[in-house]
DRENDO-1510 file (C-alpha; in Angstrom, 1 decimal, always signed):
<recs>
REC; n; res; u; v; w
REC; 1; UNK; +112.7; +0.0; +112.5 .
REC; 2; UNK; +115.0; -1.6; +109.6 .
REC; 3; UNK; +117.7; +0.1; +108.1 .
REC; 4; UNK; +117.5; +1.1; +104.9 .
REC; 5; UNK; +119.2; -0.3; +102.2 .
REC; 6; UNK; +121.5; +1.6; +100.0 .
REC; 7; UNK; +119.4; +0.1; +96.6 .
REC; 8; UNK; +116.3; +1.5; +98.7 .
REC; 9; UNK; +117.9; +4.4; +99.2 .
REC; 10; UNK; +118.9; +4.9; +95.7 .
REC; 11; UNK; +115.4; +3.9; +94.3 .
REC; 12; UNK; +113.6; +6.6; +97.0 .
REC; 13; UNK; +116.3; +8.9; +95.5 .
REC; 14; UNK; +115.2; +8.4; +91.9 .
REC; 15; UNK; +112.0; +8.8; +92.5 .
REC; 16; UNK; +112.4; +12.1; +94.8 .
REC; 17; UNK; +114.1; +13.6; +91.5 .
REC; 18; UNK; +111.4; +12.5; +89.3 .
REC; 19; UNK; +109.2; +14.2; +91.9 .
REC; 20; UNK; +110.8; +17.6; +91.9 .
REC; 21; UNK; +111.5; +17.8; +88.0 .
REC; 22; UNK; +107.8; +16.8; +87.7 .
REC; 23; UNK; +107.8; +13.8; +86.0 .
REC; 24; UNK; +106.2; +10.3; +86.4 .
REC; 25; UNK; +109.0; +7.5; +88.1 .
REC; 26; UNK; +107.8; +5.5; +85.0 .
REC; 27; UNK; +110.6; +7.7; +83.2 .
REC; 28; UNK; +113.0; +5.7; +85.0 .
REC; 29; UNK; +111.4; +2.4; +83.1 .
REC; 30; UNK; +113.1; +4.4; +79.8 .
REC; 31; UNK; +116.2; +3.0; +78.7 .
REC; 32; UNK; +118.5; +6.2; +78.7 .
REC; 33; UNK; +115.7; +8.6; +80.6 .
REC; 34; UNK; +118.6; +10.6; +81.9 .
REC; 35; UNK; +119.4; +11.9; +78.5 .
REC; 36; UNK; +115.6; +12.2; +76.9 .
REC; 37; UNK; +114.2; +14.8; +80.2 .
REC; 38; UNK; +115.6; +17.2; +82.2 .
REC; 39; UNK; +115.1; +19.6; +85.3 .
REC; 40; UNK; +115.6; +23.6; +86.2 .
REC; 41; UNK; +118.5; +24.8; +87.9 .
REC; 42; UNK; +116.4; +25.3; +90.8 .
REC; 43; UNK; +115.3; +21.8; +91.0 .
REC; 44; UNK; +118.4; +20.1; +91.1 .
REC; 45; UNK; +119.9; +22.4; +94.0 .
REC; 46; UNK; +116.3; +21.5; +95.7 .
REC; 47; UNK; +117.3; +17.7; +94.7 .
REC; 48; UNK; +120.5; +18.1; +96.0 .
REC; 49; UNK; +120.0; +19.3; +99.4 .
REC; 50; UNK; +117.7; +16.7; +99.7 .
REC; 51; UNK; +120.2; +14.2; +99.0 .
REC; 52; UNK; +122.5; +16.0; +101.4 .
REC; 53; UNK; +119.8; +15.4; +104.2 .
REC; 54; UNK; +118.6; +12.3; +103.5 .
REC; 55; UNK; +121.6; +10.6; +102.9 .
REC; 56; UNK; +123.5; +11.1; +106.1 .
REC; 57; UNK; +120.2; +10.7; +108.4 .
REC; 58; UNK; +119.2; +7.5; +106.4 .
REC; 59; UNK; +122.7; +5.7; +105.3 .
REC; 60; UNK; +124.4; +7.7; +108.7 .
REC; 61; UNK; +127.2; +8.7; +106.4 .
REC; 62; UNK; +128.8; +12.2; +107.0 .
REC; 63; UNK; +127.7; +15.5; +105.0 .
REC; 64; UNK; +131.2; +15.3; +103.2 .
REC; 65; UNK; +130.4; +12.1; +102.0 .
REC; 66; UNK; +127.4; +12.6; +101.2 .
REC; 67; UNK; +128.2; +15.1; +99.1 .
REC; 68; UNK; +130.5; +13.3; +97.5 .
REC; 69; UNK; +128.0; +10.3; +97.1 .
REC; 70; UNK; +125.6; +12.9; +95.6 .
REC; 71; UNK; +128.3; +13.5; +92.3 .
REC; 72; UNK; +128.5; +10.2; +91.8 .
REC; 73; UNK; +125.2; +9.6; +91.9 .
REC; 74; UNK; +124.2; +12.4; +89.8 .
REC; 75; UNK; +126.6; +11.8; +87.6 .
REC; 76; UNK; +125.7; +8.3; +87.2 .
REC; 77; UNK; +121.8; +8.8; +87.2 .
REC; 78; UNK; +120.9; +12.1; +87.3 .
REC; 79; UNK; +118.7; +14.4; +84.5 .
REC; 80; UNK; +119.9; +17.0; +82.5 .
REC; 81; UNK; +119.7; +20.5; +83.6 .
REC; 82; UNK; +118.3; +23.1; +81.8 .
REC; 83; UNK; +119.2; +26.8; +82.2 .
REC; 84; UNK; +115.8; +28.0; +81.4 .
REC; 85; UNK; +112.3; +27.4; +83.7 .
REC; 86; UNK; +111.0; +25.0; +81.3 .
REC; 87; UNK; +110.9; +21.1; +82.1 .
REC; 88; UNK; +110.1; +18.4; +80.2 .
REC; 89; UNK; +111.6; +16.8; +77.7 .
REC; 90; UNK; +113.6; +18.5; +75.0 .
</recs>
């Protein structure tokens, strides 16, 4: 089986957020997406556990990296949280 990059790893990451926020990956064609949508509370700690997971079984990196990866990368990339249920954009 061949490893994984870290860019594929990144890119399944995207797409795994767009998933859980319930949006199309063709938000992340958008030139600042990360600002126009967002996601529940709920849904990012759903995102983040699955980053957690993911990240150390996939890039065999330890969970307190991978938390730390998971800042950065939400930081970086990541969608606005809401503290209501809705989702969409605002």
């Amino acid at each position: 089986m061949k490893k994984e990059t870290k860019e594929e790893f990144c890119w399944k990451a995207l797409h795994k957020m767009c998933e859980l926020a319930g949006h199309d990956k063709e938000i992340l064609k958008e030139e600042k997406y990360f600002q126009k949508y967002s996601m529940t509370e709920e849904q990012h700690l759903l995102w983040k556990i699955w980053f957690y997971h993911e990240a150390g079984k996939t890039l065999r990196i330890s969970k307190t990296r991978s938390v730390r990866e998971f800042e950065w990368f939400d930081l970086m990339w990541g969608l606005k949280i809401q503290n209501n249920d809705k989702k969409g954009k605002e």
